[in-house]
C-alpha positions as CSV (number, residue, x, y, z in Angstrom):
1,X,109.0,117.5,78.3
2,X,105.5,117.0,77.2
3,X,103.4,116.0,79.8
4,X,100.6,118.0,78.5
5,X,100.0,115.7,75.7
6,X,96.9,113.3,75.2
7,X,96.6,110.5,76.5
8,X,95.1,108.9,73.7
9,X,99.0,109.4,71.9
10,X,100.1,107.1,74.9
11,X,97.3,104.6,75.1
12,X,98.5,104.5,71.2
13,X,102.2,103.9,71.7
14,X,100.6,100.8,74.3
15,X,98.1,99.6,72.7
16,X,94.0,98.8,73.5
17,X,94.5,95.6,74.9
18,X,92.2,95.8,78.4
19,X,91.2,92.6,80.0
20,X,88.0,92.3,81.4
21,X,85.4,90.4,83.7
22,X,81.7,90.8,84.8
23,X,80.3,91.2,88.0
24,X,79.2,87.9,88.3
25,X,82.6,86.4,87.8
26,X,84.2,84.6,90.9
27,X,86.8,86.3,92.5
28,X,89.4,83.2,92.5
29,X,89.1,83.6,88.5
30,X,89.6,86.9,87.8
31,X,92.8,86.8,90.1
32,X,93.5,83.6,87.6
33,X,93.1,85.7,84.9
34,X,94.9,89.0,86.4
35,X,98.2,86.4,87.0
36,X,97.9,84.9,83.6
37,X,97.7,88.3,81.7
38,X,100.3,90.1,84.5
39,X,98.2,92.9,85.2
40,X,97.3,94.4,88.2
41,X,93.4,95.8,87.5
42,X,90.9,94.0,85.4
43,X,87.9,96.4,84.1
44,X,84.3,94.9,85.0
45,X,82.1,95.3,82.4
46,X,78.0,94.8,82.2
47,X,77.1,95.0,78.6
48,X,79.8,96.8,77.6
49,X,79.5,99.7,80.0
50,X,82.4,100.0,82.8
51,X,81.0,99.2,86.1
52,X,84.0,99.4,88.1
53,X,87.3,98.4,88.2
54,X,88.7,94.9,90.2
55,X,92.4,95.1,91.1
56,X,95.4,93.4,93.1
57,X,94.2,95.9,96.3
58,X,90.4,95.0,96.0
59,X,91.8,91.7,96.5
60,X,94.1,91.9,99.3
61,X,92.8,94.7,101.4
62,X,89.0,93.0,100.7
63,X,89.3,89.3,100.7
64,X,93.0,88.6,102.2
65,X,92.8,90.6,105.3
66,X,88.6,89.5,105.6
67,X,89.8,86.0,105.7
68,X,86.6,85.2,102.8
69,X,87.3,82.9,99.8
70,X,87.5,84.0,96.8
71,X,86.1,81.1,95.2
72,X,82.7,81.7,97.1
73,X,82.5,85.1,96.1
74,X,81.6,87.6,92.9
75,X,83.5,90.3,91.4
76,X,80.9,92.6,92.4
77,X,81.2,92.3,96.3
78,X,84.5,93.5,96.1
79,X,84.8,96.2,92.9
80,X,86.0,99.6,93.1
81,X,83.4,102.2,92.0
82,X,81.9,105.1,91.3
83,X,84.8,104.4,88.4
84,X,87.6,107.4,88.3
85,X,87.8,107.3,84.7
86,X,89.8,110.4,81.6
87,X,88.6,110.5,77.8
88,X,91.3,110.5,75.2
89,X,91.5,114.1,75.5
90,X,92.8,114.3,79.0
91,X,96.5,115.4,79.2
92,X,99.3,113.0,81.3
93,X,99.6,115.6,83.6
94,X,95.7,115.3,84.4
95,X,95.9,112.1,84.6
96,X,98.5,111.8,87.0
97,X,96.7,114.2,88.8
98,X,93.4,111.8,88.8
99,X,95.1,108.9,89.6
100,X,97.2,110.7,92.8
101,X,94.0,112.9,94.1
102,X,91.9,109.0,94.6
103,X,94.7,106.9,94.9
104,X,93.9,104.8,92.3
105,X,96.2,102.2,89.8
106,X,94.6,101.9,86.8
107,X,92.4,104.7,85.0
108,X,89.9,103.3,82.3
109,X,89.7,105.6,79.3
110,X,86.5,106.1,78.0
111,X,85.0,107.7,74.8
112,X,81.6,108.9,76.1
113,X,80.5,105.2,77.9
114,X,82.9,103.1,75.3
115,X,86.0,101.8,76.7
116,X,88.9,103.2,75.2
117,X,91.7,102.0,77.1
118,X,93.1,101.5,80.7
119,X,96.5,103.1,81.9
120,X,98.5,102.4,85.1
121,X,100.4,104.8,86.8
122,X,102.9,102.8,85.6
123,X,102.4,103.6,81.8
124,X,102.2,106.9,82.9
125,X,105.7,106.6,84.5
126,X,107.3,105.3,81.8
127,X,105.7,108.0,79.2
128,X,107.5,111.1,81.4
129,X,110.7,109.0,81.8
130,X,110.5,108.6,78.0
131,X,109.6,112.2,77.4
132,X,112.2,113.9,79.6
133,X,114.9,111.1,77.6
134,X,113.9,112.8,74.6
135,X,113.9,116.4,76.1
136,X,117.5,115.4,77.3
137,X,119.0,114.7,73.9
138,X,117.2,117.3,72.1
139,X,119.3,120.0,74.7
140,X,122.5,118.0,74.5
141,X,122.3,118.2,70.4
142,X,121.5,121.5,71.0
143,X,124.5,122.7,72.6
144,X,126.3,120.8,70.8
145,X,125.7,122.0,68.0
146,X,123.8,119.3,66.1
147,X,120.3,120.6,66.4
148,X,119.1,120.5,63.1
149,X,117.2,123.7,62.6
């Protein structure tokens, strides 16, 4: 099972695609824009640079349980930051490891300040799921015999 593998080899199996706001956007539309893309995080971006990260949680714990309106209000009352963020060259199992120590979702990928990509702890799921599958039949072919090699 290859958990030690780059992250960049999954963010390539999943493609780039990262949605993002600004700080200045209002709250109600990046929850608009989080519902219409099914995502849970949205990266918040000033000039290209990752500022923080605005997800599902920011909302509820920050905005639901505050009783505030989220059409009244910015991105950047409610953002998570300093941003936990991995480079390409981090391995899955680092990544899981980042994502478990701060409890965070959704880890942007950066190449020095460029955004690379964002995972969830779902891609990262589905990656070791996916791995140990393949880990599975390569032992089964194995004893059975079919292992080319």
């Amino acid at each position: 099972m290859q958990i030690d593998v780059e992250v960049s080899a999954l963010l390539q199996s999943k493609g780039a695609q990262v949605y993002s706001v600004t700080p200045e956007t209002r709250v109600f539309d990046a929850i608009r824009l989080m519902a219409d893309k099914n995502v849970g995080a949205l990266v918040v971006l000033t000039e290209d640079r990752v500022v923080g990260v605005f997800s599902e949680r920011d909302y509820t714990r920050k905005v639901a349980l505050h009783g505030k309106s989220s059409k009244n209000i910015q991105v950047r009352e409610l953002l998570s930051s300093p941003v936990i963020s991995a480079s390409p060259g981090t391995s899955v199992e680092e990544c899981m490891r980042l994502m478990t120590t701060y409890r965070v979702r959704h880890l942007p990928i950066l190449e020095g300040e460029k955004l690379a990509g964002v995972i969830s702890i779902g891609d990262l799921v589905n990656w070791i799921i996916s791995a140990q599958s393949t880990a599975i039949n390569q032992l089964q072919n194995y004893i059975a015999g079919q292992y080319p090699g």
